[in-house]
C-alpha positions as CSV (number, residue, x, y, z in Angstrom):
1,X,8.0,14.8,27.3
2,X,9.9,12.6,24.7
3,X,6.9,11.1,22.5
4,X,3.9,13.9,23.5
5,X,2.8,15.3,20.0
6,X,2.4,19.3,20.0
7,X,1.0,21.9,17.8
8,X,2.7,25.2,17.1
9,X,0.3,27.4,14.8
10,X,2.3,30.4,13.2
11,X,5.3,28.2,13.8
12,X,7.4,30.3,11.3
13,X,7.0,33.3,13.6
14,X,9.9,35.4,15.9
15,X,8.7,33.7,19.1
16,X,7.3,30.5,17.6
17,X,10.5,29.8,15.5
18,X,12.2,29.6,19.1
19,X,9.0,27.8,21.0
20,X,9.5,25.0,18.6
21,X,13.2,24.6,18.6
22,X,12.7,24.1,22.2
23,X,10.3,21.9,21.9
24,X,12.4,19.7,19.5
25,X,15.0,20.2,22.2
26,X,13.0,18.5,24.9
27,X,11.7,15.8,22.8
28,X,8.6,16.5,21.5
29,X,6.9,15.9,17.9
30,X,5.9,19.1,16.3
31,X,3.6,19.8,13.9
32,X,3.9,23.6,13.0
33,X,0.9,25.3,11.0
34,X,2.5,28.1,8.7
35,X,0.9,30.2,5.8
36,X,3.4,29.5,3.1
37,X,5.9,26.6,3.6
38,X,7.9,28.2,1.3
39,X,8.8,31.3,3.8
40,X,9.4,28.2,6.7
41,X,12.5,26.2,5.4
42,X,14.4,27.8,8.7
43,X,12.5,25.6,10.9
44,X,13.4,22.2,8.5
45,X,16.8,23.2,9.7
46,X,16.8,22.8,13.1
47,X,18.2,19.9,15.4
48,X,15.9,17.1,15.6
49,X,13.4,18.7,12.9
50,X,13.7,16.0,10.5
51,X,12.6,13.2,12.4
52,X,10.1,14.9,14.8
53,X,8.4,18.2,12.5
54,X,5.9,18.1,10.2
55,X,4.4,21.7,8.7
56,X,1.2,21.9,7.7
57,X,-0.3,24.8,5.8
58,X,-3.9,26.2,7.3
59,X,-5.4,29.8,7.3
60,X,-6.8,31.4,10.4
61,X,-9.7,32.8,8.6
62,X,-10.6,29.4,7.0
63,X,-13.1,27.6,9.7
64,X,-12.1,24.2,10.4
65,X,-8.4,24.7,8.9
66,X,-7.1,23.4,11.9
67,X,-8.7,20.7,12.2
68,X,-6.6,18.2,10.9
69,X,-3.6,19.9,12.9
70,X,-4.8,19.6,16.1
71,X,-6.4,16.2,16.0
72,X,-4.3,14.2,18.3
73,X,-2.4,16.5,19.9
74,X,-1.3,16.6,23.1
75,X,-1.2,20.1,23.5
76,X,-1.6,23.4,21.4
77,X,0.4,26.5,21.5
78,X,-1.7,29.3,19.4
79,X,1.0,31.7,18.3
80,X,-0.7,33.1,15.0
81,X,-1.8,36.6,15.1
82,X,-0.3,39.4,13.1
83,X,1.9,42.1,14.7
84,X,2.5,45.8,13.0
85,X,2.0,49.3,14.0
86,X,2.7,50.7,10.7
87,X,0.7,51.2,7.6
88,X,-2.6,50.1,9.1
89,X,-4.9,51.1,7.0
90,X,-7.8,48.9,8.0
91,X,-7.4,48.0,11.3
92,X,-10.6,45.2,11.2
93,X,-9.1,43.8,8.0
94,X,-5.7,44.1,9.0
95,X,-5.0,43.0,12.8
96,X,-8.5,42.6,14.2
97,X,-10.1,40.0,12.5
98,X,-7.5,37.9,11.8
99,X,-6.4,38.0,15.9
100,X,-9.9,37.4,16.9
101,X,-11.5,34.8,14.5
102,X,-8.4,32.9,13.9
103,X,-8.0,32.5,17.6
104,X,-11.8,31.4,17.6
105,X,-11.4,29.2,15.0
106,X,-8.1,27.4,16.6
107,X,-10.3,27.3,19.6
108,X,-13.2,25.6,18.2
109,X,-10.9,22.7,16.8
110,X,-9.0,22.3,20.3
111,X,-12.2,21.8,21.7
112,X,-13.3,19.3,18.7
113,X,-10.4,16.9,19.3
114,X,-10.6,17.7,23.0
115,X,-7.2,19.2,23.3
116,X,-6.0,18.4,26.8
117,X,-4.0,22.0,27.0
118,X,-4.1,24.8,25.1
119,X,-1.4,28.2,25.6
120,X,-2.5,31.3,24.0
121,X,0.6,33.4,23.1
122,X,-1.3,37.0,23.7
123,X,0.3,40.5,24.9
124,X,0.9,42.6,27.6
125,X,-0.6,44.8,25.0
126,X,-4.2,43.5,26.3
127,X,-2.9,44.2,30.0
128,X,-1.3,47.3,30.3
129,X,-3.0,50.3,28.4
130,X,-5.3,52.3,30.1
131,X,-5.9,55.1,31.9
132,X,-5.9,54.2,35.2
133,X,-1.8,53.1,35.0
134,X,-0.2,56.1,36.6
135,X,3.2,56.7,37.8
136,X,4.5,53.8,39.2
137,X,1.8,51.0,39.1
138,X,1.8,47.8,39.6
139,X,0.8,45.9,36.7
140,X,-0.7,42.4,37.3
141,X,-2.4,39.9,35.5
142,X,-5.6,41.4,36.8
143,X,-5.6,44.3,34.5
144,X,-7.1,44.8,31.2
145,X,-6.4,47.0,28.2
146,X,-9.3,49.2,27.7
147,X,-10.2,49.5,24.3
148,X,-11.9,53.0,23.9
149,X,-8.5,54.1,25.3
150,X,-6.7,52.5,22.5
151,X,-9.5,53.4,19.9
152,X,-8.9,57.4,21.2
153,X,-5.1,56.5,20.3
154,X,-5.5,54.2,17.7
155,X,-3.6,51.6,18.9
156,X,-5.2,48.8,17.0
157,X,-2.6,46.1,17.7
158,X,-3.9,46.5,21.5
159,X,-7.2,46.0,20.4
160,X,-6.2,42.8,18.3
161,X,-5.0,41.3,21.3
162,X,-7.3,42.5,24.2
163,X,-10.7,41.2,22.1
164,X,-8.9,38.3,20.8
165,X,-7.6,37.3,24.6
166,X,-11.4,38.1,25.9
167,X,-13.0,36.3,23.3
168,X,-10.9,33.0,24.5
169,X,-11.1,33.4,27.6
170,X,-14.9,33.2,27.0
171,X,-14.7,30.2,24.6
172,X,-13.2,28.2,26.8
173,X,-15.3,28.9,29.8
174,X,-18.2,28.1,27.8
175,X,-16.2,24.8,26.2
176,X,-14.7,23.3,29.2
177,X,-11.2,24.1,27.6
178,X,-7.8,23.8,29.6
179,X,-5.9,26.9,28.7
180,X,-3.4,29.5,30.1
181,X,-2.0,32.8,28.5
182,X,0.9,34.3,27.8
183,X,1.2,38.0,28.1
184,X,4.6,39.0,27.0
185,X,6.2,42.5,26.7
186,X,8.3,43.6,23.8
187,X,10.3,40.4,22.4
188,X,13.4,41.0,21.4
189,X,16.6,38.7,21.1
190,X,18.3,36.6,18.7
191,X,16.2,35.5,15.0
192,X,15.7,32.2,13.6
193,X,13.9,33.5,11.1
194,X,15.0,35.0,7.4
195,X,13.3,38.3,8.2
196,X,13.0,41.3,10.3
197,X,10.2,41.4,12.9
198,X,8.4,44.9,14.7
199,X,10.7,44.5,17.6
200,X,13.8,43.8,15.4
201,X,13.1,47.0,13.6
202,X,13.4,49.0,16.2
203,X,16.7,47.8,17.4
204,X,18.3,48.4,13.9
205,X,16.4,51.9,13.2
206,X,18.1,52.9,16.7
207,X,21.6,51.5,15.7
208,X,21.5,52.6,12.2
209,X,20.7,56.0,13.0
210,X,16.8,55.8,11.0
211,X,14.8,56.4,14.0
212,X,16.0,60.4,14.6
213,X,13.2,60.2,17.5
214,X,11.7,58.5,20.0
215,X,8.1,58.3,21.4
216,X,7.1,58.9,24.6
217,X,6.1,55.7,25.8
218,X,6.9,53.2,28.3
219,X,7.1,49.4,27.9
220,X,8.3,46.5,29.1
221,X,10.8,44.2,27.1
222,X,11.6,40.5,27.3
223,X,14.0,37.9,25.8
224,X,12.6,36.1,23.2
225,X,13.9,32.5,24.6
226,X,12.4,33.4,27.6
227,X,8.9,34.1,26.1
228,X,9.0,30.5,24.2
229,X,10.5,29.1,27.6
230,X,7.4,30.3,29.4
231,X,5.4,28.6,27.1
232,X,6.7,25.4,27.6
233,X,6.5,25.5,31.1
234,X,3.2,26.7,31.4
235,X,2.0,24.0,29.4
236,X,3.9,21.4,31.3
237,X,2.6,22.6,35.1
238,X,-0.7,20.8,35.4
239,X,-1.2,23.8,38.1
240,X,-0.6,26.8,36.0
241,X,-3.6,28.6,34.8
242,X,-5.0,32.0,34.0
243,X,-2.5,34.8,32.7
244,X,1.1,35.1,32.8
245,X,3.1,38.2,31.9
246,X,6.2,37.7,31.0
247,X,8.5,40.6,31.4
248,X,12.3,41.6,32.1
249,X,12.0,45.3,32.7
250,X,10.0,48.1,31.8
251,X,12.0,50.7,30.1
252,X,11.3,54.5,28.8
253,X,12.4,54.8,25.3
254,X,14.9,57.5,26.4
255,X,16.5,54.5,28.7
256,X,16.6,52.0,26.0
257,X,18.6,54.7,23.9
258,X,21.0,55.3,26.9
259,X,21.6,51.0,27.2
260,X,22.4,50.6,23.2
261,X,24.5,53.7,23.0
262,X,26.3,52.9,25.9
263,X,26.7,48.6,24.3
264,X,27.1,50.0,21.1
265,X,29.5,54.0,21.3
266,X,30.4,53.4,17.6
267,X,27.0,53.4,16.1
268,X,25.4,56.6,14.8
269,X,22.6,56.5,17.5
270,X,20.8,59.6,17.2
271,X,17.4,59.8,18.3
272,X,16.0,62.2,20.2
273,X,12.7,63.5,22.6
274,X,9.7,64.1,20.0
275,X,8.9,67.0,22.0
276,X,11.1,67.6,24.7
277,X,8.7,70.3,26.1
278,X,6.7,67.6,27.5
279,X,7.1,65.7,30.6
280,X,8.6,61.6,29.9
281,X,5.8,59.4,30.9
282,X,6.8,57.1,34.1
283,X,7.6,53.6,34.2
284,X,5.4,51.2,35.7
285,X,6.3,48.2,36.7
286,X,4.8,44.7,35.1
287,X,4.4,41.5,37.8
288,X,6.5,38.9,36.2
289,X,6.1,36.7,39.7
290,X,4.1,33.7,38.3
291,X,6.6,32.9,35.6
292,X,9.8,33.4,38.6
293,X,7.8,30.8,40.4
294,X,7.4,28.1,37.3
295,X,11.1,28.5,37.1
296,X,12.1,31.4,34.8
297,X,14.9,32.9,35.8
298,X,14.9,36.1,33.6
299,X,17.9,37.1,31.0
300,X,18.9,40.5,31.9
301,X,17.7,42.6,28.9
302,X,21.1,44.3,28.2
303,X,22.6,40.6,27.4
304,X,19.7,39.8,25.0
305,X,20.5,43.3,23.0
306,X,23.5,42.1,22.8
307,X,22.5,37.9,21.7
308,X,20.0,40.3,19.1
309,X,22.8,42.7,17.6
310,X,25.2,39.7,16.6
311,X,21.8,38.0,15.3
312,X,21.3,40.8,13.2
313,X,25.0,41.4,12.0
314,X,25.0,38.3,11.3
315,X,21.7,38.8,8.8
316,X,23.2,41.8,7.1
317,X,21.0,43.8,8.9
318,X,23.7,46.0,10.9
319,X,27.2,46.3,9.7
């Protein structure tokens, strides 16, 4: 792929900081779109970056500011789309908008400079959550998130990424654009970046002893270099289309407490059941089979705790 020109968008991002060091890897010429160049110096650093990146600032609310960093481009991986679950105070504002017009607007310059592929970094968060998952499903890439599910239990980030995946998938119908999705779990793994991410968080609230409880949820996890892997390959299969989650294993909080205390006895782990009076919701089980056949071969998700904790020592984060 040595000479193909690529665009990143969020390219300063968890997953998109490792999408385009692989991209560099493989030979290709980046060009990243990032809010504040400033807050992007870690990618200006990596191998190959000074010959073959360029960063452009754009805003995904600002139609037509990607104009200019799509035109040419071989391909386009849309990363860009916020991610918290705290301190949401207006979800439409906050997550919603930017998720859905930003991907519209990246869209609607793909299809101006007649983008020959475009992968759309979504969420198993617009697969998985709705009522009709019971005790041990089989989650495929046929399944949608149902959004007056997630409005009932205001889990706005689903919404963000189940309207912004529908309203692309509808764009590009309409446009005659090539694209394929992503659907990944939670990404977890080493950083590249200079700050801590949702899924980071977790890790260090657990380890540090912050988080004194745990919810009662299930989800799936996945290594991040897997995640920017799966883009790659996506985009370089002229057969693979559609959805694609991407998923090592789905995990109850109360077993992801068991792995780290058992990879890390020393730590003050201490988290407990909210409400141990009520029954632990059942794993599920998330299809990962279309990425196995591109050529993933999953990292097992107790070695990528482990890449992630000597990430995060190594940032300070954890002692």
């Amino acid at each position: 792929m040595a000479g193909k020109t690529v665009c990143v968008t969020g390219a300063s991002g968890f997953i998109a900081s490792w999408l385009v060091k692989l991209l560099l890897e493989r030979g290709y010429t980046v060009r990243g779109t990032v809010r504040n160049p400033e807050k992007s110096k870690h990618l200006l650093q990596l191998p190959g970056a000074s010959d073959n990146l360029k960063l452009v600032a754009a805003n995904l609310l600002e139609q037509g500011g990607f104009d200019e960093a799509v035109q040419g481009c071989d391909g386009v991986f849309h990363t860009a789309s916020p991610y918290f679950t705290k301190n949401v105070t207006d979800p439409q504002a906050q997550l919603i908008d930017p998720a859905v017009k930003g991907t519209l607007n990246v869209l609607a310059s793909c299809a101006r400079a007649q983008t020959k592929k475009v992968v759309l970094t979504s969420s198993v968060a617009a697969v998985a959550f709705t009522p009709k998952r019971t005790a041990g499903s089989f989650v495929d890439e046929s399944w949608w998130t149902d959004v007056d599910y997630c409005e009932e239990n205001k889990l706005w980030y689903n919404i963000s990424k189940t309207l912004a995946e529908k309203a692309a998938w509808d764009f590009a119908k309409e446009n005659g654009l090539n694209m394929a999705t992503i659907n990944p779990a939670m990404v977890i793994g080493p950083v590249l970046q200079d700050s801590k991410n949702t899924s980071s968080e977790i890790i260090v609230d657990i380890l540090n002893g912050t988080m004194k409880t745990f919810p009662n949820v299930s989800i799936g996890w996945v290594g991040v270099k897997d995640v920017a892997m799966a883009h790659i390959l996506v985009f370089e299969s002229a057969h693979a289309t559609g959805r694609h989650i991407c998923s090592e294993r789905v995990l109850h909080y109360a077993d992801l407490i068991a792995i780290l205390s058992k990879l890390y006895p020393t730590y003050p782990i201490c988290a407990k059941d909210a409400d141990e009076t009520i029954a632990r919701v059942p794993i599920f089980t998330l299809s990962n089979q279309k990425l196995k056949e591109l050529g993933i071969n999953f990292q097992p998700i107790e070695d990528v705790f482990q890449e992630a904790v000597t990430s995060f020592k190594e940032c300070g984060w954890l002692a």
